[in-house]
PDB file as gemmi writes it, atoms N, CA and C in Angstrom:
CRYST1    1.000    1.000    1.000  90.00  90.00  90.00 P 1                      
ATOM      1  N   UNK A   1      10.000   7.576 -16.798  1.00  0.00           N  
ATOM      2  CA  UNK A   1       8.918   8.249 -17.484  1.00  0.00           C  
ATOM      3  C   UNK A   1       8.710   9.617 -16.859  1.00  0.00           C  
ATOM      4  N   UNK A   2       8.509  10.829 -17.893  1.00  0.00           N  
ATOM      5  CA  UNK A   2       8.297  11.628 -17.007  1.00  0.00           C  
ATOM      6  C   UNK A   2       6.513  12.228 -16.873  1.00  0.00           C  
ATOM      7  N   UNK A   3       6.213  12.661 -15.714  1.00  0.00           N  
ATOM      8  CA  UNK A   3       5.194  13.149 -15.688  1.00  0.00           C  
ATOM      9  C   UNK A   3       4.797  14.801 -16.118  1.00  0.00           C  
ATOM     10  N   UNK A   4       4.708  14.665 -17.407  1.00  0.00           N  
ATOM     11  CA  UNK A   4       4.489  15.957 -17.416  1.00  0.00           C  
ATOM     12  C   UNK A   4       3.161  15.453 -18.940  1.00  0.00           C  
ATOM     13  N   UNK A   5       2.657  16.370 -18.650  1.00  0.00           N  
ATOM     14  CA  UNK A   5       0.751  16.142 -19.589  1.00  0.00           C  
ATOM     15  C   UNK A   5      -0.147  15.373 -18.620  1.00  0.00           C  
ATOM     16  N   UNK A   6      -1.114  15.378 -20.086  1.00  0.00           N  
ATOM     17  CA  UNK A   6      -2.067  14.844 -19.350  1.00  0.00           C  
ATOM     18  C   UNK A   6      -1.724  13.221 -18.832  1.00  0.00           C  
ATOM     19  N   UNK A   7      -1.067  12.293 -19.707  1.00  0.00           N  
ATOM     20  CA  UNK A   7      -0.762  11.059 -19.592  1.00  0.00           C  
ATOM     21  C   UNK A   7       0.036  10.580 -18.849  1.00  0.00           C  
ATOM     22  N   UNK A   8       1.069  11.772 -17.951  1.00  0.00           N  
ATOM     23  CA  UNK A   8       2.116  11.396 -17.126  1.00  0.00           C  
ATOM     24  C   UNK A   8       1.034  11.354 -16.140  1.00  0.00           C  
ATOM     25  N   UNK A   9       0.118  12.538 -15.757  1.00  0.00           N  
ATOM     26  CA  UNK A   9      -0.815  12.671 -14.617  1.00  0.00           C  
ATOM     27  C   UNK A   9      -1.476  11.647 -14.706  1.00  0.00           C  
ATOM     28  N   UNK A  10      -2.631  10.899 -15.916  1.00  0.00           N  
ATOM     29  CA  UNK A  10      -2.997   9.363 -15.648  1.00  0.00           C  
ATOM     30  C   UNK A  10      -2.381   8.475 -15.033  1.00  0.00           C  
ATOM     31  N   UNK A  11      -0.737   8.259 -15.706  1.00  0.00           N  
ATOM     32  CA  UNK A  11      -0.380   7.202 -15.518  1.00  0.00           C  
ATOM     33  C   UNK A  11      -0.045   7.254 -13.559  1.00  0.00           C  
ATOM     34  N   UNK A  12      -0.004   8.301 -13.501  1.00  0.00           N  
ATOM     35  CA  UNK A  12       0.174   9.217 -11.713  1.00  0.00           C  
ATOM     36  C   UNK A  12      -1.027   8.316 -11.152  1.00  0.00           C  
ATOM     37  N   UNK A  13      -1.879   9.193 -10.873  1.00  0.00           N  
ATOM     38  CA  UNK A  13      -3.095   8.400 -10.996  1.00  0.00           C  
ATOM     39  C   UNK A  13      -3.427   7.101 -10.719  1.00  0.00           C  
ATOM     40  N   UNK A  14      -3.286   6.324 -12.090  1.00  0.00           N  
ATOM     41  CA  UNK A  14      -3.466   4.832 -12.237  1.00  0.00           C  
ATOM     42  C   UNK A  14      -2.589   4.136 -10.974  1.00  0.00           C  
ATOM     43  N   UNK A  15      -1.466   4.356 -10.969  1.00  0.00           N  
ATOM     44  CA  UNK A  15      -0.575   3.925 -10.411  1.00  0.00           C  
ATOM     45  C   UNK A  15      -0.754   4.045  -8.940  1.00  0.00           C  
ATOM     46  N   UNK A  16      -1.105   5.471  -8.507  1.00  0.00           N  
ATOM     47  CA  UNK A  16      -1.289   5.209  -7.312  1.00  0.00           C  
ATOM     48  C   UNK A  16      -2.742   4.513  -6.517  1.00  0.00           C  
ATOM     49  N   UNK A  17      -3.778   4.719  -7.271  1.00  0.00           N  
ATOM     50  CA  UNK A  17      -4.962   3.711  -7.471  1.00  0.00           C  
ATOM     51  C   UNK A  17      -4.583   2.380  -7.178  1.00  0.00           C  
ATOM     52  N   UNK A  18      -3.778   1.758  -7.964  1.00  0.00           N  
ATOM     53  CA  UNK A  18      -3.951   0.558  -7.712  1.00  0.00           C  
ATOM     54  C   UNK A  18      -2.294   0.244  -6.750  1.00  0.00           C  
ATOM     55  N   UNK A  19      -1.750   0.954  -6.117  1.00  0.00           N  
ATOM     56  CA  UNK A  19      -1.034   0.976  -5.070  1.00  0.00           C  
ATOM     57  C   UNK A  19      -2.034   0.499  -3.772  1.00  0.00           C  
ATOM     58  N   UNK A  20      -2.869   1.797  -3.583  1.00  0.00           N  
ATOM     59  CA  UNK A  20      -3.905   1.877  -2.884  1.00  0.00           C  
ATOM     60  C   UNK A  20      -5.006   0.253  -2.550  1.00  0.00           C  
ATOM     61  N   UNK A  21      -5.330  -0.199  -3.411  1.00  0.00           N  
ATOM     62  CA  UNK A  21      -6.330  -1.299  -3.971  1.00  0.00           C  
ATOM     63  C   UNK A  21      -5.080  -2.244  -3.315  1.00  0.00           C  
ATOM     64  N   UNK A  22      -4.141  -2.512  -3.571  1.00  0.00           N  
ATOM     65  CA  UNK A  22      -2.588  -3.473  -3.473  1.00  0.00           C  
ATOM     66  C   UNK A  22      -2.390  -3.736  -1.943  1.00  0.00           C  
ATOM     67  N   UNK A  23      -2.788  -2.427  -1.080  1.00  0.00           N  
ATOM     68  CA  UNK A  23      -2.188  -2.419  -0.002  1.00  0.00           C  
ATOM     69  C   UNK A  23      -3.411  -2.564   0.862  1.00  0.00           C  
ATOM     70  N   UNK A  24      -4.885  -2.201   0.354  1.00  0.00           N  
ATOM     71  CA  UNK A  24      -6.334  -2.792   1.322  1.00  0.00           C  
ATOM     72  C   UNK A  24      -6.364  -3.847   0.886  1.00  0.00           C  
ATOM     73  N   UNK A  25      -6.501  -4.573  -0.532  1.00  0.00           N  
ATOM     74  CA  UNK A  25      -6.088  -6.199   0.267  1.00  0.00           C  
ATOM     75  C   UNK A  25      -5.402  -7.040   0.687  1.00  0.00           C  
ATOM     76  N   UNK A  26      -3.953  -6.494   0.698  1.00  0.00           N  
ATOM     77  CA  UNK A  26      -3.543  -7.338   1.832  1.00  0.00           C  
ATOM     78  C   UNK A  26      -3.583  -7.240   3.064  1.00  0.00           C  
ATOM     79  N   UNK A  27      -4.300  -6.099   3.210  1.00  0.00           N  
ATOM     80  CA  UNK A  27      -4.749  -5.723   5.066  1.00  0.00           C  
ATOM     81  C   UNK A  27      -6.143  -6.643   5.099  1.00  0.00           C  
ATOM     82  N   UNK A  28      -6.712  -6.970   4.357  1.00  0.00           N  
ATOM     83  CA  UNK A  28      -8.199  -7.837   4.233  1.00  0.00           C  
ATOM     84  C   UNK A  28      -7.641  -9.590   4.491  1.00  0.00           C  
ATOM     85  N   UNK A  29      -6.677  -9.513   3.919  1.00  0.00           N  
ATOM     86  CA  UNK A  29      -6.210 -11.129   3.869  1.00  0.00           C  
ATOM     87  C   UNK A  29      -5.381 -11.049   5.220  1.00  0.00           C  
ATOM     88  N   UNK A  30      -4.491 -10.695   5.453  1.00  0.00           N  
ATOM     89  CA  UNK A  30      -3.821 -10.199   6.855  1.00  0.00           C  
ATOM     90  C   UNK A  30      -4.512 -10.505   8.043  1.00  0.00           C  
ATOM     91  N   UNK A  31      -5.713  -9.727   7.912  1.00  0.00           N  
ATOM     92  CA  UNK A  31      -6.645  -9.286   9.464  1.00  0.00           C  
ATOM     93  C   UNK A  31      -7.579 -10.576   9.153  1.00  0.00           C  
ATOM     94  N   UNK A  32      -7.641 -11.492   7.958  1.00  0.00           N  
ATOM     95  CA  UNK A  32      -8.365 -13.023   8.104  1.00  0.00           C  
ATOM     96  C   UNK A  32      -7.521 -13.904   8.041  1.00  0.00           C  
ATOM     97  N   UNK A  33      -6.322 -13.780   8.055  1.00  0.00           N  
ATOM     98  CA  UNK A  33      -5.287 -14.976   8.634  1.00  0.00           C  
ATOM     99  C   UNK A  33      -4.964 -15.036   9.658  1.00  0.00           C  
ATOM    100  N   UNK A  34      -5.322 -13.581  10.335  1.00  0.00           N  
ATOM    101  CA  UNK A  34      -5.223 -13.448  12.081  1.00  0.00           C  
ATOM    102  C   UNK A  34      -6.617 -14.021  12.622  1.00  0.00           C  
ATOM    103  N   UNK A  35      -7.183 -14.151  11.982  1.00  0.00           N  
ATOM    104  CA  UNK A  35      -8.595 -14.827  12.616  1.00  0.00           C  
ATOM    105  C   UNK A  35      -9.034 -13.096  13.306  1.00  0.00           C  
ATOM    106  N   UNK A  36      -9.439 -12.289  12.325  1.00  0.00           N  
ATOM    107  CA  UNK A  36      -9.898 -10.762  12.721  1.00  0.00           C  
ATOM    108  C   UNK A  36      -9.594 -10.189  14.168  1.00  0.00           C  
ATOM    109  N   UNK A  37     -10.002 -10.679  15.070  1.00  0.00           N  
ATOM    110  CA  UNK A  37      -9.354 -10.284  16.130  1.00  0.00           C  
ATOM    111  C   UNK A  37      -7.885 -10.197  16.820  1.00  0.00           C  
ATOM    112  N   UNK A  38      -7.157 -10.759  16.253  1.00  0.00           N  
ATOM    113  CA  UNK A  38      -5.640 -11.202  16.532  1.00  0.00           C  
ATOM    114  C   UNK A  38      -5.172 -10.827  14.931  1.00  0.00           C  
ATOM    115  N   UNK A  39      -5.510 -10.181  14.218  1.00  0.00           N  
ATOM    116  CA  UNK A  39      -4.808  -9.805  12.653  1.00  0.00           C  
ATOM    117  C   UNK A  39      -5.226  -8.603  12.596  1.00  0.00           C  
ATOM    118  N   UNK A  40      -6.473  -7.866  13.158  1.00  0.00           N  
ATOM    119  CA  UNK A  40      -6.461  -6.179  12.858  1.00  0.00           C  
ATOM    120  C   UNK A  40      -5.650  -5.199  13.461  1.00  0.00           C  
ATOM    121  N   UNK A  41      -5.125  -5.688  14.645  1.00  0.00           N  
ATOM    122  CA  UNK A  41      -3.810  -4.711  14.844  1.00  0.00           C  
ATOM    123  C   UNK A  41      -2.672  -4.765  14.006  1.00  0.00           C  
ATOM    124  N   UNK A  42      -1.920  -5.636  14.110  1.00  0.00           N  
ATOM    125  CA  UNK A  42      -1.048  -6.198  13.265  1.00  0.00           C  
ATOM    126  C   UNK A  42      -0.980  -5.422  11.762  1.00  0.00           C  
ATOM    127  N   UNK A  43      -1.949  -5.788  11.471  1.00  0.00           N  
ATOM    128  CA  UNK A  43      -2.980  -5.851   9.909  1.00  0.00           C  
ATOM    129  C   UNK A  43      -2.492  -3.583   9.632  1.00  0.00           C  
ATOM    130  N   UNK A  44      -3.251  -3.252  10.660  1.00  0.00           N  
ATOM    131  CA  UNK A  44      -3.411  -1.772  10.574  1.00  0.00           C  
ATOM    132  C   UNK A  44      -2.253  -0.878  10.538  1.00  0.00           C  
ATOM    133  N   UNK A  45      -1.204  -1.822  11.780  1.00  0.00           N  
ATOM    134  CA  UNK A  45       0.317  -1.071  11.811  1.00  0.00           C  
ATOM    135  C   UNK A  45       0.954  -1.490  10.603  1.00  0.00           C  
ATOM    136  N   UNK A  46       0.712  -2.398  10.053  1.00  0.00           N  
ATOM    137  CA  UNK A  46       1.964  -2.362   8.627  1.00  0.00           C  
ATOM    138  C   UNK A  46       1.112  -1.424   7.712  1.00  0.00           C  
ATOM    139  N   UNK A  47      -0.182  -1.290   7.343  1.00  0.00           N  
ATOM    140  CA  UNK A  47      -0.633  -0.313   6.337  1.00  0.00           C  
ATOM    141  C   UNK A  47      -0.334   0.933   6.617  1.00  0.00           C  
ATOM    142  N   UNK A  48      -0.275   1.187   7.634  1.00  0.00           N  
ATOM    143  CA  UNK A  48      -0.070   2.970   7.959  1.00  0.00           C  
ATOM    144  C   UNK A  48       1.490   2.946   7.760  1.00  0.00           C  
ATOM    145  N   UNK A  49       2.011   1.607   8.136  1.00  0.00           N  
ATOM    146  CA  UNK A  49       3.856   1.702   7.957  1.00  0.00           C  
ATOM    147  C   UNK A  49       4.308   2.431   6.630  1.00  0.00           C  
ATOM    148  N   UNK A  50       3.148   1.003   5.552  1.00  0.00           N  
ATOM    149  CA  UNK A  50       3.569   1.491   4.278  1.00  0.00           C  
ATOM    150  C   UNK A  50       3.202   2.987   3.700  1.00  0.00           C  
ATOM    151  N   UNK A  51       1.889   3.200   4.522  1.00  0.00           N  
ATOM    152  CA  UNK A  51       1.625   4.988   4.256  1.00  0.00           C  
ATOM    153  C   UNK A  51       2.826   5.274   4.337  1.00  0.00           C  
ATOM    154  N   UNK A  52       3.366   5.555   5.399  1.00  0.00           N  
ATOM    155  CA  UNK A  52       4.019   6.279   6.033  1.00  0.00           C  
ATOM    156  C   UNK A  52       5.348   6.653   5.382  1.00  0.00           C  
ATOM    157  N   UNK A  53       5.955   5.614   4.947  1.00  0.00           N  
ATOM    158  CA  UNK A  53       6.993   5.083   3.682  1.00  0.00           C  
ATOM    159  C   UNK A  53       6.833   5.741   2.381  1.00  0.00           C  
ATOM    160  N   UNK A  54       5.635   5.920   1.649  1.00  0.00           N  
ATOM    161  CA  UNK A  54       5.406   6.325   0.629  1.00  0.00           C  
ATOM    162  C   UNK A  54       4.861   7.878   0.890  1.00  0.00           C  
ATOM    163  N   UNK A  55       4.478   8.468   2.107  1.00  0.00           N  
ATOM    164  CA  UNK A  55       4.326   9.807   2.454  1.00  0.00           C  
ATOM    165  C   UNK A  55       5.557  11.097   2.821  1.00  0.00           C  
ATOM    166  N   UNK A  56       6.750   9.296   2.909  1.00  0.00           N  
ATOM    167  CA  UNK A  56       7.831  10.281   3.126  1.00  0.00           C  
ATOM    168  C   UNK A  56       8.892  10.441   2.188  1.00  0.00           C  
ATOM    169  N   UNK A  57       8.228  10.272   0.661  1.00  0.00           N  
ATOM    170  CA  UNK A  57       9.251   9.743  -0.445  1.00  0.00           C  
ATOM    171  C   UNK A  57       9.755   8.248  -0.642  1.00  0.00           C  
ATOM    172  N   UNK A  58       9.955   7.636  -0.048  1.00  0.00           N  
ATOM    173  CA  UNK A  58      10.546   6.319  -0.206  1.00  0.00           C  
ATOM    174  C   UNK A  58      10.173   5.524  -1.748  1.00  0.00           C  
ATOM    175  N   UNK A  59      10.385   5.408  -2.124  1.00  0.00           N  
ATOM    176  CA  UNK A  59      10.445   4.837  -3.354  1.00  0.00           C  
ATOM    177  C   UNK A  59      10.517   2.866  -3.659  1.00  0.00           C  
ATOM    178  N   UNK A  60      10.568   2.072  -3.838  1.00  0.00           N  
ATOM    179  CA  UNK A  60      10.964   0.785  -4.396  1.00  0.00           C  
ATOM    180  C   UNK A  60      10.622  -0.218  -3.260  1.00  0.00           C  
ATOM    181  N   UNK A  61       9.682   0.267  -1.750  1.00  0.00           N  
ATOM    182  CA  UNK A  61       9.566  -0.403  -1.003  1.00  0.00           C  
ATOM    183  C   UNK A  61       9.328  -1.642  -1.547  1.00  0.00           C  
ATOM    184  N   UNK A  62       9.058  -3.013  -0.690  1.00  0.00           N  
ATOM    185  CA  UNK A  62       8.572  -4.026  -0.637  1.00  0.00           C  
ATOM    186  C   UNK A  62       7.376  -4.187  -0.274  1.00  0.00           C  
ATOM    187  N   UNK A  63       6.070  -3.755  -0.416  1.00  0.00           N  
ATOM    188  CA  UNK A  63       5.149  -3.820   0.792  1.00  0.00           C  
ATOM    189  C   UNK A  63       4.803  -5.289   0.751  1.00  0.00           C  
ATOM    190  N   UNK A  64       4.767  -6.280   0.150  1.00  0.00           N  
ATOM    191  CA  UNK A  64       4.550  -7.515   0.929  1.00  0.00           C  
ATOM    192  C   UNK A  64       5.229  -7.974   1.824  1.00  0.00           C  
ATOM    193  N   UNK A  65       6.609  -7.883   1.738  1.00  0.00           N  
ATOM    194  CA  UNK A  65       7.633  -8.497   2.884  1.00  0.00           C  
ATOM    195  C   UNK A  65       7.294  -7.346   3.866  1.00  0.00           C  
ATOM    196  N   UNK A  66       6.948  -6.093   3.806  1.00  0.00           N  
ATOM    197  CA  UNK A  66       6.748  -5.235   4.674  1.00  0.00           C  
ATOM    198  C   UNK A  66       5.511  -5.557   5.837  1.00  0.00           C  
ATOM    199  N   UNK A  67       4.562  -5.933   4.691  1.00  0.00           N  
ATOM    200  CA  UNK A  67       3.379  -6.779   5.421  1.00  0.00           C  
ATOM    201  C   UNK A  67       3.835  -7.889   6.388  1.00  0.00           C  
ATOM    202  N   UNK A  68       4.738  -8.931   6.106  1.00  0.00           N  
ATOM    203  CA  UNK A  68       4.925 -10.223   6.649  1.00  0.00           C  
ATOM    204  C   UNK A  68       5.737  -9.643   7.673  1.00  0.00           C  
TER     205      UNK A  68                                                      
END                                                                             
């Protein structure tokens, strides 16, 4: 698809919205399967991983197996 109008920029948008939403809860479920204290480190280094991944182009990651 390409992004060009207004609807490529929504679908831009939408998409990364609920990327966003995708990747705080599984840091919410994460950091309560660690029993919060033993899951918020853990929990914090794979979300910034997956930032980090998608800040540097990467494309088609996995972020759940990325999570696990």
């Amino acid at each position: 698809m390409q992004n060009e109008g207004l609807i490529g920029k929504f679908y831009m948008f939408g998409e990364t919205v609920f990327l966003l939403l995708y990747v705080n809860f599984l840091w919410i479920c994460f950091t309560l399967v660690g029993f919060i204290v033993f899951g918020i480190g853990p929990s914090t280094v794979a979300m910034f991983t997956v930032f980090r991944k998608w800040s540097m182009g990467e494309d088609g990651i996995r972020v759940f197996k990325l999570f696990l």
